[in-house]
N, C-alpha and C positions, 0 to 999 in steps of 0.2 A: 403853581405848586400843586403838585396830585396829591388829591384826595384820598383819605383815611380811609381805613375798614371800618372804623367807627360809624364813619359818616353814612357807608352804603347798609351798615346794620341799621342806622335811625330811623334811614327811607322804607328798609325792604321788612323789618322787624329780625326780631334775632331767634325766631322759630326755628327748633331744629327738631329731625322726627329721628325717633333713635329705636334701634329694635336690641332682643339680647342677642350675645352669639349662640347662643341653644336654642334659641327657633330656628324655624327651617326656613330655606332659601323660600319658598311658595310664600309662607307666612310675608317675609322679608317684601316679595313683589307684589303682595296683598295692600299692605300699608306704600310701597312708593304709588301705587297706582289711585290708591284710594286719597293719596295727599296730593299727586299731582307731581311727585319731586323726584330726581334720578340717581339720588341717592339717601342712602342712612346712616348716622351714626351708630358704632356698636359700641355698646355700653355696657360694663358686668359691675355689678355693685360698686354701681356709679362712677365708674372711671373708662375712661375712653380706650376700648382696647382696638378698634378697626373702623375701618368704613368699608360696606357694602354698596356697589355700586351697580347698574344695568352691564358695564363692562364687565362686570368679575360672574354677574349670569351667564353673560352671552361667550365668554372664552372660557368658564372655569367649571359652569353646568350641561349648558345648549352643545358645546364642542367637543365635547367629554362624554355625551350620553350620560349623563347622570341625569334623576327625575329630583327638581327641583322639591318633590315632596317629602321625601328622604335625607336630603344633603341638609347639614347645619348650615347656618351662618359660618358658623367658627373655621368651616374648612376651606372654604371659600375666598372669605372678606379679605381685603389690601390691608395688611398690618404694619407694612410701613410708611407710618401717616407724616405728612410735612405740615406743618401746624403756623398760623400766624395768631398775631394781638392784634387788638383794635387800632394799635398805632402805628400799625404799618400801613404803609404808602398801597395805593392802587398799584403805582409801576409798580414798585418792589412787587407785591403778588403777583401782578402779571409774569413778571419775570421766574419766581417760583414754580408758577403752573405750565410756563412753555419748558423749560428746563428740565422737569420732573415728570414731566405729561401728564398730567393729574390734571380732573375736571373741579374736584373740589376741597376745598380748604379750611379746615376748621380752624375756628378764632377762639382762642385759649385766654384765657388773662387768670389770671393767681391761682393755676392750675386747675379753672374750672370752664368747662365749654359755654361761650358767652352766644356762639353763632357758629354759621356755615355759610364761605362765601365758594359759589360757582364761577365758573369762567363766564359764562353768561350776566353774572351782577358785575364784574370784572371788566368785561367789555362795553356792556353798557354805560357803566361807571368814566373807562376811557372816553366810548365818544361823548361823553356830554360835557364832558370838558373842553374836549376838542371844538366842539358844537359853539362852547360858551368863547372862547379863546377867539375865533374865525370871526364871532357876532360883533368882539369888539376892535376887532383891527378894521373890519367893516367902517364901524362909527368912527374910529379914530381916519381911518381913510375920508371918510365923509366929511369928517372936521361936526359931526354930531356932540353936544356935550354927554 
């Protein structure tokens, strides 16, 4: 059975770094590079209106001649977000982010952002299942109890 979003929020923590969409796109690559993460959630009096991603730089400022000093958030960021719960399956998300091409997925529960799961916790997530699944047809091949 594959594993919950629940489950890879327990391991990974459910940190999410969120900026407004009235700062400006520099601001915005200020904070992913100072967290380490390759994307943000955009937030306007507390409610989730976008995510800002390294892709919405690289085609929407870098490819455009715009000076990321100048450009908001707001004109920028992906506003149409695919959203999961903690209760959805790993596959099911995987299948969300291949379909939709999207790197990252924010985890919603009673309309309030609880996480942010990437294709990266998604895959890892997959193989170690796979990982664990393989270790036991091993033993079961082995005749191991």
């Amino acid at each position: 059975m594959s594993k919950s979003i629940a489950q890879i929020l327990k391991i990974k923590g459910s940190d999410v770094w969120s900026i407004s969409s009235d700062a400006t796109v520099y601001d915005a690559l200020v904070l992913m590079a100072e967290k380490g993460v390759g994307a943000l959630v955009v937030i306007d009096k507390g409610e989730l209106v976008g995510i800002f991603t390294e892709r919405d730089h690289a085609r929407k400022v870098d490819l455009e001649g715009r000076c990321s000093q100048k450009v908001a958030v707001r004109q920028v960021m992906s506003v149409d977000i695919c959203y999961i719960t903690p209760q959805t399956s790993v596959d099911e998300a995987m299948s969300i982010v291949t379909e939709s091409r999207r790197r990252h997925l924010p985890v919603m529960e009673n309309g309030q952002l609880v996480g942010l799961a990437s294709i990266g916790d998604l895959v890892k997530a997959s193989l170690d299942e796979k990982d664990f699944v393989i270790k036991q047809l091993k033993k079961y091949i082995k005749g191991d109890p």
